[in-house]
GUPA-881524 format. One record per residue: residue in three letters; y, z, x of N, C-alpha, C in turn. Coordinates in steps of 0.05 Angstrom, whole numbers, padded with zeros to 5 digits, always signed. Layout:
N
ALAYZXYZXYZX/...
//
This chain:
285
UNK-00487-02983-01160-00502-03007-01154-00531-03003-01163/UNK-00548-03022-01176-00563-03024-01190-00586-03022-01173/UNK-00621-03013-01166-00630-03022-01152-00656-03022-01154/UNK-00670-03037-01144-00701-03026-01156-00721-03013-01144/UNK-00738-03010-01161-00757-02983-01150-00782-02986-01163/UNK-00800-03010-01151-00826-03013-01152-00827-03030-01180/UNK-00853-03048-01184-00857-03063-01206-00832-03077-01221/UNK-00807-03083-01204-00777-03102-01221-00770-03070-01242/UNK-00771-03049-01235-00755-03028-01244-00733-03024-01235/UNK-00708-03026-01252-00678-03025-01243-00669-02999-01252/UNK-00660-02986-01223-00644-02963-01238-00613-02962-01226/UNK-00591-02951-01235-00578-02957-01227-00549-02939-01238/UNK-00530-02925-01233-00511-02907-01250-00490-02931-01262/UNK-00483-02930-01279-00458-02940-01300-00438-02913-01313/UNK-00420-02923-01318-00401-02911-01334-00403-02894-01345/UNK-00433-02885-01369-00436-02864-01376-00464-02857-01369/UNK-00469-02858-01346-00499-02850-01346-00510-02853-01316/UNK-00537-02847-01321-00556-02876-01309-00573-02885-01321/UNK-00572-02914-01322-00579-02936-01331-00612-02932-01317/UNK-00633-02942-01329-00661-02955-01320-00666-02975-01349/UNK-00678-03000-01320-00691-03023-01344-00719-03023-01329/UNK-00737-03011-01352-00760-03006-01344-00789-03027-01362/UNK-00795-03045-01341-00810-03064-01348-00832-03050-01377/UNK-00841-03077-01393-00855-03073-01414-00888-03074-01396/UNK-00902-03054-01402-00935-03062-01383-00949-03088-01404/UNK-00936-03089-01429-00951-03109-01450-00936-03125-01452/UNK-00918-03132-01448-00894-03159-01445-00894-03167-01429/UNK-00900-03196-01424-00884-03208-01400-00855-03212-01405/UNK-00833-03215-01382-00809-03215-01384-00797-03183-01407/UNK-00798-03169-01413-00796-03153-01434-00787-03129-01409/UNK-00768-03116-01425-00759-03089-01408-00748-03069-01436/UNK-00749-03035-01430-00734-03025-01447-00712-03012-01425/UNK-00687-03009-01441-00668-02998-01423-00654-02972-01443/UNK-00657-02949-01420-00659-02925-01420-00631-02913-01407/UNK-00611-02887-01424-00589-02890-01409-00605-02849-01412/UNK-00599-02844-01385-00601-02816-01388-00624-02804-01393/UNK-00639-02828-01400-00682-02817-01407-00668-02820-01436/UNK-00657-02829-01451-00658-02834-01479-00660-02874-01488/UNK-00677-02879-01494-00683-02907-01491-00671-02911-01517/UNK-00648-02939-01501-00628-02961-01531-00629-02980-01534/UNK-00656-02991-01515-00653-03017-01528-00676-03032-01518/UNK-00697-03050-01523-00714-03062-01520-00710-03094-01518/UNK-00716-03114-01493-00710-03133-01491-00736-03151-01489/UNK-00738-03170-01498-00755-03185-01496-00747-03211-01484/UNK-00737-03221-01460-00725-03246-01455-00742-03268-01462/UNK-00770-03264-01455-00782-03300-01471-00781-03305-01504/UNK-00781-03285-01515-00778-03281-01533-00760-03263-01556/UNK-00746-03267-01562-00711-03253-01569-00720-03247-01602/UNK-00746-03256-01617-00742-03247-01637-00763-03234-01637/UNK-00765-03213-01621-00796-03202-01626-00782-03177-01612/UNK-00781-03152-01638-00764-03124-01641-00774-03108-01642/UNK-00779-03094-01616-00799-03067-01608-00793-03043-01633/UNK-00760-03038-01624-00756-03019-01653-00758-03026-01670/UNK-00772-02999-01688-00773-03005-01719-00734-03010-01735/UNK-00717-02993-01728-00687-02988-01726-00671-03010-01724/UNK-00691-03025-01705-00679-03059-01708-00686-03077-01724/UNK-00709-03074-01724-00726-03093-01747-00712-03089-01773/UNK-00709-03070-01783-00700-03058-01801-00670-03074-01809/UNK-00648-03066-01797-00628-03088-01785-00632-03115-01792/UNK-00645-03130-01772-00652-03153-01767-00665-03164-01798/UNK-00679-03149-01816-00686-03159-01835-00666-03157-01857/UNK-00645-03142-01856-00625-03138-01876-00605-03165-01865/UNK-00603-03176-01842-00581-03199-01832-00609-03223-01847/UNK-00630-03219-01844-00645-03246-01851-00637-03249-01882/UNK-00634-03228-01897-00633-03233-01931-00605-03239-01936/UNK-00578-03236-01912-00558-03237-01921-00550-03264-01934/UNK-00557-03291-01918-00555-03312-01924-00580-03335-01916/UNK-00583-03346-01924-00601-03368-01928-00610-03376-01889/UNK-00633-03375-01891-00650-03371-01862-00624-03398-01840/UNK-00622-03395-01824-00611-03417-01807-00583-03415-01810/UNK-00570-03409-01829-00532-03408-01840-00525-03388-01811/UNK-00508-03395-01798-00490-03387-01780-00477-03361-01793/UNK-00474-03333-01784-00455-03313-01795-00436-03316-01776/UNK-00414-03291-01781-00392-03276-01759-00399-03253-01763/UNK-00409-03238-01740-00418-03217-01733-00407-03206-01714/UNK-00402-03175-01711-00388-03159-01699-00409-03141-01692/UNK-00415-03126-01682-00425-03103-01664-00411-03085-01645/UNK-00414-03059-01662-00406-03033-01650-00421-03013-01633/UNK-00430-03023-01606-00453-03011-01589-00460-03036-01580/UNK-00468-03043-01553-00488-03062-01541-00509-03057-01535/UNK-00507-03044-01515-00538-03040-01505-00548-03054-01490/UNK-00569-03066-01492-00586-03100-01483-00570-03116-01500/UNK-00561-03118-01522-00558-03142-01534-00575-03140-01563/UNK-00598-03133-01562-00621-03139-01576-00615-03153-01603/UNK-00603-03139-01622-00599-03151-01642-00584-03184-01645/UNK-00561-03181-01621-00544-03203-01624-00565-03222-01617/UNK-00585-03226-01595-00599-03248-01580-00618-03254-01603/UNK-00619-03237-01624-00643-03238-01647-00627-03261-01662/UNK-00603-03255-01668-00589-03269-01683-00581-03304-01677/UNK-00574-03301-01647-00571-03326-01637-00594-03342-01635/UNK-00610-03324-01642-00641-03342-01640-00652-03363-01665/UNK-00641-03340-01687-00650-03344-01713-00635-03354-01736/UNK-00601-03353-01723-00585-03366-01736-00566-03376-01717/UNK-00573-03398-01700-00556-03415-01687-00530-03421-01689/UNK-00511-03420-01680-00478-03431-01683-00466-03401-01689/UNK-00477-03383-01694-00458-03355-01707-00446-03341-01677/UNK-00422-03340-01697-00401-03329-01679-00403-03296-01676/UNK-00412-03284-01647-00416-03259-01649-00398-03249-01621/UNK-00386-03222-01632-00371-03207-01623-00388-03189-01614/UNK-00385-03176-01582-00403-03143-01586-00384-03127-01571/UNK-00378-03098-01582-00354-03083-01564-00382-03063-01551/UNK-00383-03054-01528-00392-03041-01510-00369-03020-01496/UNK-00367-02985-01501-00352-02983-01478-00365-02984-01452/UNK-00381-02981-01447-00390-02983-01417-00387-03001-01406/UNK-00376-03013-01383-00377-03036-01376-00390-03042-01345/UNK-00403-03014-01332-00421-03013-01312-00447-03027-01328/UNK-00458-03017-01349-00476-03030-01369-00478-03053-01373/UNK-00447-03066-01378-00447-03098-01388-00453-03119-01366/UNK-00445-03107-01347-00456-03119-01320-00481-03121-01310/UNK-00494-03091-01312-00519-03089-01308-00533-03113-01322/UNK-00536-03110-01351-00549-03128-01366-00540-03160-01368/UNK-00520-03168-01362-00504-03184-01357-00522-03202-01328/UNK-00526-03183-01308-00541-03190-01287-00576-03192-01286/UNK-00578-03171-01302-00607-03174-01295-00623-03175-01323/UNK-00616-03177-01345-00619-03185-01369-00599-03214-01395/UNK-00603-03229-01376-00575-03247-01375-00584-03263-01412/UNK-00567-03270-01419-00575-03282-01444-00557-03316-01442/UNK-00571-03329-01459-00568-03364-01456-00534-03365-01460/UNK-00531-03390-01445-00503-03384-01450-00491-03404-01484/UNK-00504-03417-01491-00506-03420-01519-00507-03407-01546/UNK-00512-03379-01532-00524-03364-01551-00487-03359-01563/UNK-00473-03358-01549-00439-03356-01565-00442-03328-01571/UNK-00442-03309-01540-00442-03277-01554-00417-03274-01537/UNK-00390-03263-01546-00376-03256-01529-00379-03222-01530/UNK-00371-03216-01503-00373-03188-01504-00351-03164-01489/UNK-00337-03151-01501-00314-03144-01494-00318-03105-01483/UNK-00307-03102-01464-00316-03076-01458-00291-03064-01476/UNK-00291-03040-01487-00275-03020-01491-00283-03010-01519/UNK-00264-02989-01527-00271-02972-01555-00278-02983-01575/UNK-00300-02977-01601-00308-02982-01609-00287-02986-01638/UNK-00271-02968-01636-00259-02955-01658-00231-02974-01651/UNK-00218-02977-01634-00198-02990-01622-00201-03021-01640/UNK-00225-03032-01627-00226-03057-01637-00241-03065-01662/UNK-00233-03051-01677-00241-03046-01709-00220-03056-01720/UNK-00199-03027-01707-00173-03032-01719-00159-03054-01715/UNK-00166-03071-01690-00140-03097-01684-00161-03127-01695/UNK-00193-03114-01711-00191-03141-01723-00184-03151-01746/UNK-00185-03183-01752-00167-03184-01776-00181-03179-01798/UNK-00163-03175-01823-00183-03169-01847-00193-03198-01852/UNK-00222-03183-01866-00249-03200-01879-00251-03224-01855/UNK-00254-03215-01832-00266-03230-01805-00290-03234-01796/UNK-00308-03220-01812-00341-03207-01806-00354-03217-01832/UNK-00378-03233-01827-00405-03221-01851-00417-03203-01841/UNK-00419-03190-01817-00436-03173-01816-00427-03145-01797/UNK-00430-03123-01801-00407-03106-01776-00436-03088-01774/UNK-00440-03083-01756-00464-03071-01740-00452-03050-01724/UNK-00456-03020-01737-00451-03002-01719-00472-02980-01709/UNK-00477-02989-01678-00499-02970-01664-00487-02960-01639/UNK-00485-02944-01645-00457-02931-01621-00465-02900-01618/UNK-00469-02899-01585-00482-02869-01580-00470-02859-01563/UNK-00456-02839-01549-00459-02833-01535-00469-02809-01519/UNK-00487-02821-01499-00503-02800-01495-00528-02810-01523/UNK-00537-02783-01534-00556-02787-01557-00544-02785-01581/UNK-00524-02787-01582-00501-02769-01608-00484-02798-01611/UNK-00479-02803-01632-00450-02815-01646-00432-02804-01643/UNK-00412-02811-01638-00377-02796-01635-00370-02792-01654/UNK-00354-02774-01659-00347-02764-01683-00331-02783-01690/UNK-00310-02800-01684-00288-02825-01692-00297-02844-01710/UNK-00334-02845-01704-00347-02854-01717-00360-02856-01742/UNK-00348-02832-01750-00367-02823-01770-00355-02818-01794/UNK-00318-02819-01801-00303-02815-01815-00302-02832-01841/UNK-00290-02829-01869-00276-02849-01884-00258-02861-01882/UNK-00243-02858-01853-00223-02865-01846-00233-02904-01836/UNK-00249-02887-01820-00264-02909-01797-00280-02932-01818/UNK-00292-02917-01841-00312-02934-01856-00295-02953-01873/UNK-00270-02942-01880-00244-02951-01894-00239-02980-01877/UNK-00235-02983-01849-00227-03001-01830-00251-03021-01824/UNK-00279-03010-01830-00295-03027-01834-00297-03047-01865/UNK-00289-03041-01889-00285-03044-01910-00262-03070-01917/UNK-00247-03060-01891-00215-03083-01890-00229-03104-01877/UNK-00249-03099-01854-00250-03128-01830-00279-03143-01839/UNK-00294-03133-01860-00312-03140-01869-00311-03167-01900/UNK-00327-03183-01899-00318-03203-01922-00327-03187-01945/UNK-00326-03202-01969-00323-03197-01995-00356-03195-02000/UNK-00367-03208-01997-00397-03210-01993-00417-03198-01971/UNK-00402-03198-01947-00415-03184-01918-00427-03151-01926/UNK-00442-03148-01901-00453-03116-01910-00442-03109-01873/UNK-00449-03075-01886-00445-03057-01856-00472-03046-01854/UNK-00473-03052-01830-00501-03037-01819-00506-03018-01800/UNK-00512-02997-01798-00509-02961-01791-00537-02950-01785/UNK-00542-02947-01757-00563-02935-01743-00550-02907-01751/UNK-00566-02893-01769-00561-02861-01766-00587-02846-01767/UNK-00576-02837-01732-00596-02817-01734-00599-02789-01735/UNK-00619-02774-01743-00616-02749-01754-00641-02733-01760/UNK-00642-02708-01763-00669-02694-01762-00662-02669-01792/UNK-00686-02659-01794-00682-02646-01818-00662-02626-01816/UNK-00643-02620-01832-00642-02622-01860-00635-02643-01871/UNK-00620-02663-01853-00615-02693-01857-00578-02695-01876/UNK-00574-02659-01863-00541-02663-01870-00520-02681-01863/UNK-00524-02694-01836-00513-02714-01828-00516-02745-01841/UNK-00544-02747-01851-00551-02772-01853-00538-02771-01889/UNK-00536-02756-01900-00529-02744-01926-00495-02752-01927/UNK-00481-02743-01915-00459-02735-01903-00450-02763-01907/UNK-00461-02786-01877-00458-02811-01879-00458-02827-01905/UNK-00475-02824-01914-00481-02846-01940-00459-02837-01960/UNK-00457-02811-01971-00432-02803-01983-00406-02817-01971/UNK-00404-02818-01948-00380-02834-01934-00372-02855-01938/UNK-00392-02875-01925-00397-02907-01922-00381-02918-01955/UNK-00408-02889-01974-00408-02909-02001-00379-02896-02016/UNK-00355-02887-01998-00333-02880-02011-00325-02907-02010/UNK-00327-02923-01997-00313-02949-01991-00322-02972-02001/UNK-00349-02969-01992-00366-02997-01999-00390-02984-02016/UNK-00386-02977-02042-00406-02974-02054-00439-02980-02057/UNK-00440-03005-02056-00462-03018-02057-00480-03010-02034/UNK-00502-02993-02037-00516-02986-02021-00540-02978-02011/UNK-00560-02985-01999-00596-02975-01991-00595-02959-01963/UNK-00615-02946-01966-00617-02938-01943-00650-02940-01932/UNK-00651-02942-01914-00682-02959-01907-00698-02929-01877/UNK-00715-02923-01881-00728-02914-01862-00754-02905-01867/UNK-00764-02894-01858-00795-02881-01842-00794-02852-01872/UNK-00818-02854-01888-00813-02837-01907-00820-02814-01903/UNK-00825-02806-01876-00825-02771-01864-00800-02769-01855/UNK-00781-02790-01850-00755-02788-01839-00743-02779-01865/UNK-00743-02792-01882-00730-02788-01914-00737-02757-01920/UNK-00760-02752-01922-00771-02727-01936-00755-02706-01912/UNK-00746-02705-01897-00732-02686-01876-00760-02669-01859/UNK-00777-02693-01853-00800-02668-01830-00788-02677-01803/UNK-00777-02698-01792-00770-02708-01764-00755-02717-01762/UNK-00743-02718-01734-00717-02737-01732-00728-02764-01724/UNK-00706-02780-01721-00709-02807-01728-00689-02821-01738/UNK-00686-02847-01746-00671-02876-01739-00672-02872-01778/UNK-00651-02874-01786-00648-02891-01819-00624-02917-01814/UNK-00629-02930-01825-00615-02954-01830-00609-02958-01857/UNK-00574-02962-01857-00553-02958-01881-00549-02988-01883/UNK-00549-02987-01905-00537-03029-01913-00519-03023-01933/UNK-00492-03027-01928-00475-03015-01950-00455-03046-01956/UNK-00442-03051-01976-00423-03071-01987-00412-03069-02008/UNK-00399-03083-02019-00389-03089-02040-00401-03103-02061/UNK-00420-03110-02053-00446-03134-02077-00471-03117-02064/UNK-00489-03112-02085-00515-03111-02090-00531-03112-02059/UNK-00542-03096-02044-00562-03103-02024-00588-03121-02035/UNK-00594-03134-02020-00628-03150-02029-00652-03125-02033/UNK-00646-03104-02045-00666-03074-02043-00695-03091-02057/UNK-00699-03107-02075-00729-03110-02078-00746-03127-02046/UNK-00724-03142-02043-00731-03167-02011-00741-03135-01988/UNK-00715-03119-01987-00719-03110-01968-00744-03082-01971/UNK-00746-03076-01995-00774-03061-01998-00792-03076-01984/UNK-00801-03092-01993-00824-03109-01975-00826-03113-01951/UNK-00797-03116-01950-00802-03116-01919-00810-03093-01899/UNK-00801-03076-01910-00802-03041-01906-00833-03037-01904/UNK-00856-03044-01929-00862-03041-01930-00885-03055-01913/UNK-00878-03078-01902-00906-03082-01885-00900-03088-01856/UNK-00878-03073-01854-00877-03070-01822-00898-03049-01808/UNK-00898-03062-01786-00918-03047-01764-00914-03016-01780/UNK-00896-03001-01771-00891-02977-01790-00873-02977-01812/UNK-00899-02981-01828-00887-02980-01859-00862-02964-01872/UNK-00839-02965-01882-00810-02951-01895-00805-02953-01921/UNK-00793-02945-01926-00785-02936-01950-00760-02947-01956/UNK-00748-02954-01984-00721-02951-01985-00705-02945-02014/UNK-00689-02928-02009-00676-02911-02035-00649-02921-02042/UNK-00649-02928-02070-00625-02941-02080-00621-02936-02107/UNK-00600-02936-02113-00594-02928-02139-00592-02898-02138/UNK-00611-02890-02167-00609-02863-02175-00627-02842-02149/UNK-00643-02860-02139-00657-02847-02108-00636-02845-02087/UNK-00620-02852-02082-00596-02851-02064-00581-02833-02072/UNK-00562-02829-02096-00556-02810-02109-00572-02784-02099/UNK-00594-02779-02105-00608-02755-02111-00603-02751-02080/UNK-00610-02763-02062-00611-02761-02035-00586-02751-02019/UNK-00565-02768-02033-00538-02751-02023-00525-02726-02033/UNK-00536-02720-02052-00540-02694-02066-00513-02672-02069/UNK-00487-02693-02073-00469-02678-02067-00461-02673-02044/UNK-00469-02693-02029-00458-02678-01994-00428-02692-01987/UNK-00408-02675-01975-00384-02682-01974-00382-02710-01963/UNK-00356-02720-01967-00341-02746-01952-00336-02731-01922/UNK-00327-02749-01909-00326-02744-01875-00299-02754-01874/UNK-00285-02734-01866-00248-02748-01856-00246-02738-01828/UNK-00229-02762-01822-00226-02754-01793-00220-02720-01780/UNK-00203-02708-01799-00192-02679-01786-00226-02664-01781/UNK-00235-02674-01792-00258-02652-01801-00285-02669-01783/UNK-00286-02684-01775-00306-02706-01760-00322-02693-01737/UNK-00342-02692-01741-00367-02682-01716-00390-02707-01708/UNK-00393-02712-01678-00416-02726-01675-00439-02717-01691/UNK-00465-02743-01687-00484-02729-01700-00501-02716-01696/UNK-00518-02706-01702-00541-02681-01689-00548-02693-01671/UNK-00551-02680-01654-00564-02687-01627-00601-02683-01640/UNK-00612-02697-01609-00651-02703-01621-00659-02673-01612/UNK-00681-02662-01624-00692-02649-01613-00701-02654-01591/UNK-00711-02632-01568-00723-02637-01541-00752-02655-01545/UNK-00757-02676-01525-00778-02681-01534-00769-02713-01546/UNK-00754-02710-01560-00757-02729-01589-00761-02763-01579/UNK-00753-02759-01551-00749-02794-01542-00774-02794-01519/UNK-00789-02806-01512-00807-02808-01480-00813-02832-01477/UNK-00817-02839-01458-00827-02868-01451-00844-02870-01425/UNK-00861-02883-01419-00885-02881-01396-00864-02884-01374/UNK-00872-02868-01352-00853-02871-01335-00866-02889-01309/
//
């Protein structure tokens, strides 16, 4: 049971954790929600398109270039969280049909209750495996498949396969992209690892982040846009480039160089991903 503790601070245990939604001091209505002291997600309820993370923004600007500003997608999401991205979406492209799988479902309630989202917004949201309901959707059902899925601070290894990226490849359209919070710290074998993966399937690919993240000095958030057609890489340079914290993004023969030969990922052989260094996450308490 969820409860609070001074200034509308909710803390509360769920399914894999404990949960805190810890008010924004510069937001009104605004909370970030923290599972374990590792913060996933940033909410802004008066405002749904205004994206604390850079990891989202990032995201959020690769769904803005997908199709023409206002066009309705079908969107899927692998991880919930707050919602963040989906409420961005319902904000900014009205009528789109969005899916979100969450396993936690002490979480979905939590936020459900005390981070509630419009009921127009058309987000259905289904508790259980991530990987489960990949497999039972139908092919080319998605423009957009969004996978941010942690648990704990780590990705599951189920997650991380050509197997899995294969099954994203089937439920995704002809035109749609996949979008992949990977996070990772130097040597950036994981993040290496991934992109070799994704792009066994869906060739077409950028990868977008923080260019100390790229160069391997820190860990940190990269964002994968992988498909079958061309990413928007000159749109989304720009965009990269004049965000609050400015990014980078590598494509083509820079992507290449970056994956550098690093293996494909099959299920027999599948490991979550690096855990953060100590330290790596804090938030004012």
């Amino acid at each position: 049971m969820a409860r609070k503790r001074g200034a509308d601070r909710v803390v509360g245990q769920v399914d894999t954790g404990l949960a805190e939604l810890v008010p924004d001091p510069d937001r009104t209505r605004s909370f970030t929600l923290l599972l374990d002291g590792t913060p996933q997600s940033h909410v802004d309820l008066a405002d749904p398109t205004h994206l604390e993370f850079e990891y989202i923004r990032r995201m959020a600007a690769a769904i803005d270039l997908l199709a023409p500003p206002g066009q309705p997608l079908r969107v899927l999401h692998l991880g919930g969280g707050a919602l963040t991205l989906p409420r961005y979406v319902a904000a900014t492209r009205p009528g789109s049909n969005q899916r979100i799988v969450e396993v936690d479902g002490g979480l979905v309630d939590l936020v459900r209750r005390e981070l509630p989202w419009p009921a127009q917004a058309r987000l259905r949201v289904r508790v259980g495996d991530a990987r489960t309901a990949l497999t039972e959707a139908r092919d080319a059902s998605y423009d957009v498949i969004v996978a941010d899925v942690f648990a704990g601070a780590r990705t599951p290894a189920a997650l991380t396969s050509v197997e899995f990226a294969g099954e994203v490849a089937r439920v995704l359209g002809s035109t749609g992209s996949y979008l992949v919070n990977v996070a990772d710290g130097p040597p950036l074998r994981y993040a290496r690892s991934q992109v070799a993966t994704v792009r066994a399937v869906l060739p077409r690919a950028c990868l977008v982040a923080d260019a100390a993240v790229l160069r391997g000095r820190r860990y940190g958030n990269l964002v994968l846009v992988a498909g079958r057609v061309e990413p928007p890489v000159p749109e989304l340079t720009r965009r990269a480039a004049g965000d609050w914290f400015p990014g980078r993004v590598l494509a083509g023969d820079d992507l290449d160089r970056f994956v550098g030969g690093a293996p494909v990922v099959v299920d027999a052989a599948a490991q979550p991903s690096t855990p953060p260094p100590p330290g790596a996450f804090s938030i004012t308490r």
